[in-house]
RODOTOR-762194 format. One line per 8 residues: their letters; for each residue y, x, z of N, C-alpha, C. Coordinates in steps of 0.001 Angstrom, whole numbers. Last residue first. Layout:
N
A = Y X Z Y X Z Y X Z  ...
***
This chain:
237
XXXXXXXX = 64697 70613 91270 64236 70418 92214 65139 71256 93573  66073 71079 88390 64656 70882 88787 63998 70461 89743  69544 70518 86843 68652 70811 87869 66820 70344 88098  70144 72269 84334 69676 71145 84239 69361 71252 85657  72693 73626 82128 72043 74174 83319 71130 71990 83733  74996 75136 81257 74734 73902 80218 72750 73618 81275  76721 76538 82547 75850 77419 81780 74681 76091 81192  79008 75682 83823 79206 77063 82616 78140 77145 82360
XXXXXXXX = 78199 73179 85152 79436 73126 83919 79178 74386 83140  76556 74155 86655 75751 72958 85985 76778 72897 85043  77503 76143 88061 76621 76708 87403 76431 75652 86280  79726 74375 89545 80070 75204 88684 78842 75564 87929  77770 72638 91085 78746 71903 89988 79150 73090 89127  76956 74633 93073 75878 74079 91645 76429 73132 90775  79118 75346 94270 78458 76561 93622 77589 75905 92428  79516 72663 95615 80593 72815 94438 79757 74104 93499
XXXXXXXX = 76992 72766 97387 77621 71641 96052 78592 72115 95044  78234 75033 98887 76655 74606 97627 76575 73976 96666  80363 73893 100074 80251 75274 99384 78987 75182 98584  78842 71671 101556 80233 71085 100672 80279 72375 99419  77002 73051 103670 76537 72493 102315 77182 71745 101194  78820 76325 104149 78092 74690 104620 77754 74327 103081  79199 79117 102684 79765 78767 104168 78994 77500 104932  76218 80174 101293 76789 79315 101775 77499 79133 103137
XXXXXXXX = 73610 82113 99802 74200 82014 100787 75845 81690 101186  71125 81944 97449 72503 82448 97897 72997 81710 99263  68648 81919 94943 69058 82432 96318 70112 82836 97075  67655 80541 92090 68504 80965 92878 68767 80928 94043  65252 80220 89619 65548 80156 91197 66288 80803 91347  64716 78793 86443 64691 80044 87419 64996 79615 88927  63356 78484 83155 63314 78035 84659 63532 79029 85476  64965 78722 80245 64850 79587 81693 64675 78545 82646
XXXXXXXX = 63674 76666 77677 64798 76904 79014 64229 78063 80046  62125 75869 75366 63814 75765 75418 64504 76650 76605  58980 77446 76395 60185 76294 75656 60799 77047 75289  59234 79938 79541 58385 78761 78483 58791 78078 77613  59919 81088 81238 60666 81606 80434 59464 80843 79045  59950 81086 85133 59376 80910 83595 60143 80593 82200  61474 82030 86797 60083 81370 87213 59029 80914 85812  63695 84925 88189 62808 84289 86645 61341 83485 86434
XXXXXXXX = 65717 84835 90443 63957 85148 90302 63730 84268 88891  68173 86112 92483 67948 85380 91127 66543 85518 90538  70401 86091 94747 69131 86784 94416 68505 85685 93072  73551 87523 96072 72452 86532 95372 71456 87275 94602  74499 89223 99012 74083 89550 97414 72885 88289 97318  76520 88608 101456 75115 88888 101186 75377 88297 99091  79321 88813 101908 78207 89933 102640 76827 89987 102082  80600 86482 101393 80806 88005 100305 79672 89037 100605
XXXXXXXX = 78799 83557 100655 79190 84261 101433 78928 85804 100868  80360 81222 98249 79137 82644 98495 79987 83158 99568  82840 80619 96410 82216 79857 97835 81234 80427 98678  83999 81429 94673 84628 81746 95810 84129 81117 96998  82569 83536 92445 82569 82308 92725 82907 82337 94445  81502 86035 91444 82973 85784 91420 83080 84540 91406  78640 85703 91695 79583 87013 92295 80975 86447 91994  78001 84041 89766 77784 83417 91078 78776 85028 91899
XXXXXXXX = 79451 84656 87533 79422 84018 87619 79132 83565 89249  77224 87302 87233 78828 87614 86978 79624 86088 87409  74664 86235 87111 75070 86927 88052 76769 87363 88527  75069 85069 84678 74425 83973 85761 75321 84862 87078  75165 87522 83101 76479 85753 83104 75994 85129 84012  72554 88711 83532 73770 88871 83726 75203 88030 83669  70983 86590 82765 70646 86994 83925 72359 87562 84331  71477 86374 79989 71669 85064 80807 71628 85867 82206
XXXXXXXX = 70920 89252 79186 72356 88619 79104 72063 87405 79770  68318 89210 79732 69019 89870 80201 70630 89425 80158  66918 87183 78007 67297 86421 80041 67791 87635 80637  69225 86066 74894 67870 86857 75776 68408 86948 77784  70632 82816 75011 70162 84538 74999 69399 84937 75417  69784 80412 75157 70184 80716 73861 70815 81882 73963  67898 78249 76322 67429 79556 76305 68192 80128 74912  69470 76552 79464 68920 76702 77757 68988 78278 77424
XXXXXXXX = 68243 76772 82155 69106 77280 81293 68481 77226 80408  67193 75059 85184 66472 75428 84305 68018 75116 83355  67291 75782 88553 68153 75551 87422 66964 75410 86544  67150 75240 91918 66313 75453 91122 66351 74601 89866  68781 77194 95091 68281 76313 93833 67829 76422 92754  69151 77076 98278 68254 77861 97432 67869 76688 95827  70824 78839 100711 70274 77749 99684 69991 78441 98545  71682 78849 104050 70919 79820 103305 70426 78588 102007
XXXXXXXX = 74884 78492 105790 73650 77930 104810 72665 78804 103758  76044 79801 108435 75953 79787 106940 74756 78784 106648  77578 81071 111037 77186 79902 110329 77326 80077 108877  77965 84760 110677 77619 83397 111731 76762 82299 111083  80296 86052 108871 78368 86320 109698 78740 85142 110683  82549 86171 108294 82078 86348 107173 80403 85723 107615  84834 84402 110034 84225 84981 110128 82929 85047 108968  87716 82950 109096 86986 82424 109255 85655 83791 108923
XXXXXXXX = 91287 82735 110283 90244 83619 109629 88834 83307 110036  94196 81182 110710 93084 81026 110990 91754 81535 110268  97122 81119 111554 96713 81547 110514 95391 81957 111090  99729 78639 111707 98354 79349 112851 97741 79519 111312  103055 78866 110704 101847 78350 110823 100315 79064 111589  105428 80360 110326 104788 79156 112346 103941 78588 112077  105161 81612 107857 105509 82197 109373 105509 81283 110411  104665 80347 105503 103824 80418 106602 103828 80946 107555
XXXXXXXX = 106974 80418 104494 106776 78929 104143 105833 79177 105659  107383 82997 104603 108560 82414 104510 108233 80918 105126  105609 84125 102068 105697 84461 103584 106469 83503 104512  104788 81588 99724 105731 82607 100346 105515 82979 101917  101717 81593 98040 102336 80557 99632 103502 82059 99688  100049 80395 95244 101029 81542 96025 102041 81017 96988  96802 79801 94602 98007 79556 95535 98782 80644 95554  94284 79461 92151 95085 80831 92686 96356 80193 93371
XXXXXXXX = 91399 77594 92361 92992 77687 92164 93599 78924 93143  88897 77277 93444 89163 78043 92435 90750 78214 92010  88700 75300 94989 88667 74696 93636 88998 75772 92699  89255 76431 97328 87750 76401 96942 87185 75942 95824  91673 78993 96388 90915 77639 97220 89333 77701 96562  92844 81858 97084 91632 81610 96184 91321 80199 96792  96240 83157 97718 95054 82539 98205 94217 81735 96939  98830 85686 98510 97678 85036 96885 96663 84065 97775
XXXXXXXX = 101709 85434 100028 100163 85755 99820 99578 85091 98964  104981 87536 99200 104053 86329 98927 102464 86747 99312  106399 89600 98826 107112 88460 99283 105949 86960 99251  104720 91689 97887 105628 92024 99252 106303 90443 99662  101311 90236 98739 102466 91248 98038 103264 91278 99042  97927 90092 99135 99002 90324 99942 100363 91006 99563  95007 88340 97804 95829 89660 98196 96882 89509 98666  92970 86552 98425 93113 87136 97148 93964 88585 97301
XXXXXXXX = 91169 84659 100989 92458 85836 100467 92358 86937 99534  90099 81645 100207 90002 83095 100396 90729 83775 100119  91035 78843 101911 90385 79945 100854 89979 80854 101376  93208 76122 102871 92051 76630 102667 91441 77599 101996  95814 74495 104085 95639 75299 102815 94391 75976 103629  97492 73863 106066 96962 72661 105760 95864 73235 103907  97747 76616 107180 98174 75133 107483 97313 74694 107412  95173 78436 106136 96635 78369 106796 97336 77470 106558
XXXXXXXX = 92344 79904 106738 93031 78361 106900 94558 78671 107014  90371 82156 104766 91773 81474 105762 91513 80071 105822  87698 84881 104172 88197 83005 104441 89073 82750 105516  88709 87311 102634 88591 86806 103878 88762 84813 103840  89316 88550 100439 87907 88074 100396 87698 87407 102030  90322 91334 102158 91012 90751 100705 88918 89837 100534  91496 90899 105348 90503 92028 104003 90493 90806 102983  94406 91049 107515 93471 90467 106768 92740 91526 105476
XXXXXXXX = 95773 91697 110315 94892 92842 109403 93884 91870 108627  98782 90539 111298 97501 89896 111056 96666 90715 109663  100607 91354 111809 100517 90651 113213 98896 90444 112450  101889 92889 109807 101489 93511 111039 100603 92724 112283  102152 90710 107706 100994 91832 107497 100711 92564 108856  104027 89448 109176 102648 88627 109059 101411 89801 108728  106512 91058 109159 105968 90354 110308 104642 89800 110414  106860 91544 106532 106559 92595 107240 105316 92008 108479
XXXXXXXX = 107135 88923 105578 105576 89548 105096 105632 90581 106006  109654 88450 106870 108723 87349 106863 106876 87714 106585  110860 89875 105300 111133 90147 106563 109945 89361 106933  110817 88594 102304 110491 90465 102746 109918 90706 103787  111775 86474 102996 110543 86561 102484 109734 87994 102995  114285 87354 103228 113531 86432 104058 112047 86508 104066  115350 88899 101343 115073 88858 102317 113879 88374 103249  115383 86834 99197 114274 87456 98852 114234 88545 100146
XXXXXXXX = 117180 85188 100282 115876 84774 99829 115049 85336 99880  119933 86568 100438 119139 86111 101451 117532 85105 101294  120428 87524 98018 119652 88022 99220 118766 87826 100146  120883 85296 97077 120560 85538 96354 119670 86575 97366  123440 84924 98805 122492 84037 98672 121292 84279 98109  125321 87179 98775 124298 86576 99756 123564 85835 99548  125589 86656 95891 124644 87794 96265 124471 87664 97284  127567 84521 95878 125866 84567 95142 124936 85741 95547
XXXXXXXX = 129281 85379 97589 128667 83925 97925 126956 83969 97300  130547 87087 96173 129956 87181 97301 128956 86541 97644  131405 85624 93976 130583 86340 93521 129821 86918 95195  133381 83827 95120 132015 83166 94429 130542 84294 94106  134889 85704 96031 134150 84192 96726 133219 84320 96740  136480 86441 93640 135108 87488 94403 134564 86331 95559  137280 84139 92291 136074 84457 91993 135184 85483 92321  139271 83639 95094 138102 82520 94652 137029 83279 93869
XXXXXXXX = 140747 85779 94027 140320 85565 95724 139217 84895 95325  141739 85260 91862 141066 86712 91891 140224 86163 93350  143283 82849 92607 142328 82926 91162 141173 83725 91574  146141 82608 93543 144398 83091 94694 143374 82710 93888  147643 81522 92019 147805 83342 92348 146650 83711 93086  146366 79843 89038 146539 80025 90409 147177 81430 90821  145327 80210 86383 146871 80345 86282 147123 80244 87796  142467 79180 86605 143107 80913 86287 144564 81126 86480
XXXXXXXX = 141553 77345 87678 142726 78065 88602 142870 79227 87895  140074 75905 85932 141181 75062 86917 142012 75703 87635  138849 77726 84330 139341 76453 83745 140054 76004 84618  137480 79253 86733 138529 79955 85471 139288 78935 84748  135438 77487 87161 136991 78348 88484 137951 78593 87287  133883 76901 84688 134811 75950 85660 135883 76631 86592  133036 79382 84235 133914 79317 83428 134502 77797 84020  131234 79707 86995 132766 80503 86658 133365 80575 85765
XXXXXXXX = 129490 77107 86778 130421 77298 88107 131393 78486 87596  128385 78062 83831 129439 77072 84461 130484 76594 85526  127158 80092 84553 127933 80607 83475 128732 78940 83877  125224 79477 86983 126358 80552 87094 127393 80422 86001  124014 77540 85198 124488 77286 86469 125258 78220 87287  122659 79405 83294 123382 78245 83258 124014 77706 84190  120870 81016 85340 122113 81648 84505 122874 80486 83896  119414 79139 85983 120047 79753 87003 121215 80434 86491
XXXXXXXX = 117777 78180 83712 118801 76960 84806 119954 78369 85300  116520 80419 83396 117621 80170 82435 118601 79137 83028  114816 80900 85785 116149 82321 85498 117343 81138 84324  113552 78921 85714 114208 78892 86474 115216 79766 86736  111951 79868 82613 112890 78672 82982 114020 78623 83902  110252 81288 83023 111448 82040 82919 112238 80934 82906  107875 79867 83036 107685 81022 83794 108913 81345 84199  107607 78506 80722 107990 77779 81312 108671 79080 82930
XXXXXXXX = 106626 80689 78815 107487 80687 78751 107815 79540 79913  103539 81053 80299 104386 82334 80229 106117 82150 79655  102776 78110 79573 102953 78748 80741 104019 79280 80865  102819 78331 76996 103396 77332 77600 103891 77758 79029  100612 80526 76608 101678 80579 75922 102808 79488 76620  98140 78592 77778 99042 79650 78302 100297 80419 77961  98451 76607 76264 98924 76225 77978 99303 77692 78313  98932 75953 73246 98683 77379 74319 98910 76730 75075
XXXXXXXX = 101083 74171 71447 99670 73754 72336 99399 74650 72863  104314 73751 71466 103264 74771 71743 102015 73899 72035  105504 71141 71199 105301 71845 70008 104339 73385 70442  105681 69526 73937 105430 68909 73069 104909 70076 71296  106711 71558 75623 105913 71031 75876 105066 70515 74516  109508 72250 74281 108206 73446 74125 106954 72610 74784  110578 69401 74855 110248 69991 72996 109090 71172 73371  111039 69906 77300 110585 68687 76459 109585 68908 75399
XXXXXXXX = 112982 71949 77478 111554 71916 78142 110508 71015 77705  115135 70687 76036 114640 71848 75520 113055 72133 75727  115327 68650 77608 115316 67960 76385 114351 69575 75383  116350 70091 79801 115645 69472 79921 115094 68747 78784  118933 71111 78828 117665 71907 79377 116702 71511 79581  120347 69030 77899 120125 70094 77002 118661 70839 77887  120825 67884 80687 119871 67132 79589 119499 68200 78669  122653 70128 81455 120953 69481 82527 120374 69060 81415
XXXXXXXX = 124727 70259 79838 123993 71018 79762 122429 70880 80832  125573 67672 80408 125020 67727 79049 124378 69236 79201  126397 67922 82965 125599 66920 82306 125055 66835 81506  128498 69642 82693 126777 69835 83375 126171 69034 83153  130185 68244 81038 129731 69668 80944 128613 70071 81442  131547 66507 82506 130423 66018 81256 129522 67332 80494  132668 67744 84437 131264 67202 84973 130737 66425 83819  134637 68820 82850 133540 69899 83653 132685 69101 84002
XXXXX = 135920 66478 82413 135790 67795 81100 134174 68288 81915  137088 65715 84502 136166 64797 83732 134955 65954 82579  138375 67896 86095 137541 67714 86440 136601 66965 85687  140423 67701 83677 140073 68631 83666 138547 68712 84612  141713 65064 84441 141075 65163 83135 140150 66390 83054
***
């Protein structure tokens, strides 16, 4: 009876947690507010899932004489475990930061994962894809993978395009959002500085020219999908 007790117990506390996650989905609109609390979730499973496994020992053997034995066990049991994660990881970044002097802005391949290297913590690397998505790959996950750095100078595409921007700031502020924009776009090669030429400033629109420099012509495409989404941008030629 006592085992029936305890496994309607997790049961209802899984659905409870899950019924909970439900609801903040459904009543926050913020994604980021949504976010920042979904964030802590896996602490609240986790403390739920401790506070049951030892008020279950306590429910079936407190009156045992090897009671005390079982719940330092358990408590052993969790702090190796618990160790041994964030170990791993630890041990795992020592090994990768020494074997491999990456610069922050470096194009990787690692696995089956593509970017640029954002930065390097103690249990994790940041990677920039080309969709702009921030990856966090544990050390852990990429220790037997071939970690493949893709040289800044060599093959590039020199391109060159030609926007016309609605004219709804002055072409110092457009010039500058144009520029803030192609500089923190992860497809530009980091070594060379875009060049931006004002071809006429007639009408409605900045006709202008842009000058930048491209891993291949897949990196171009996506550079003039982004300009053509943030800056309401028409192509000319």
């Amino acid at each position: 009876m006592k085992v029936l007790i305890i496994i309607a117990i997790i049961i209802g506390t899984v659905l409870l947690v899950r019924f909970t996650e439900m609801l903040l989905r459904f009543f926050i609109g913020s994604r980021q507010k949504l976010k920042f609390i979904l964030k802590y979730f896996p602490v609240i499973e986790l403390s739920a899932t401790l506070l049951i496994v030892f008020w279950s020992t306590d429910y079936l053997f407190s009156e045992k004489t090897y009671y005390q034995t079982i719940i330092l066990s358990l408590v052993v049991s969790f702090i190796a475990l618990i160790s041994w994660f964030i170990a791993r990881d630890l041990i795992a970044g020592i090994v990768f930061r020494t074997q491999n002097n990456l610069r922050r802005g470096a194009s990787l391949q690692l696995g089956k994962i593509e970017g640029k290297m954002f930065g390097m913590r103690a249990t994790h690397i940041v990677i920039e894809t080309d969709e702009g998505k921030m990856v966090k790959i544990p050390y852990s996950r990429i220790a037997n993978e071939i970690v493949s750095e893709q040289p800044e100078e060599g093959v590039h595409e020199d391109s060159k395009l030609t926007l016309k921007i609605d004219k709804t700031k002055s072409w110092k502020d457009t010039e500058t959002h144009l520029r803030n924009i192609l500089l923190n776009a992860p497809w530009r090669i980091l070594s060379s500085e875009p060049k931006i030429k004002l071809l006429s400033d007639e009408g409605p629109y900045y006709k202008i020219q842009i000058f930048v420099k491209t891993r291949n012509k897949k990196h171009t495409e996506k550079l003039h999908s982004l300009l053509l989404s943030r800056l309401g941008t028409e192509q000319t030629g």
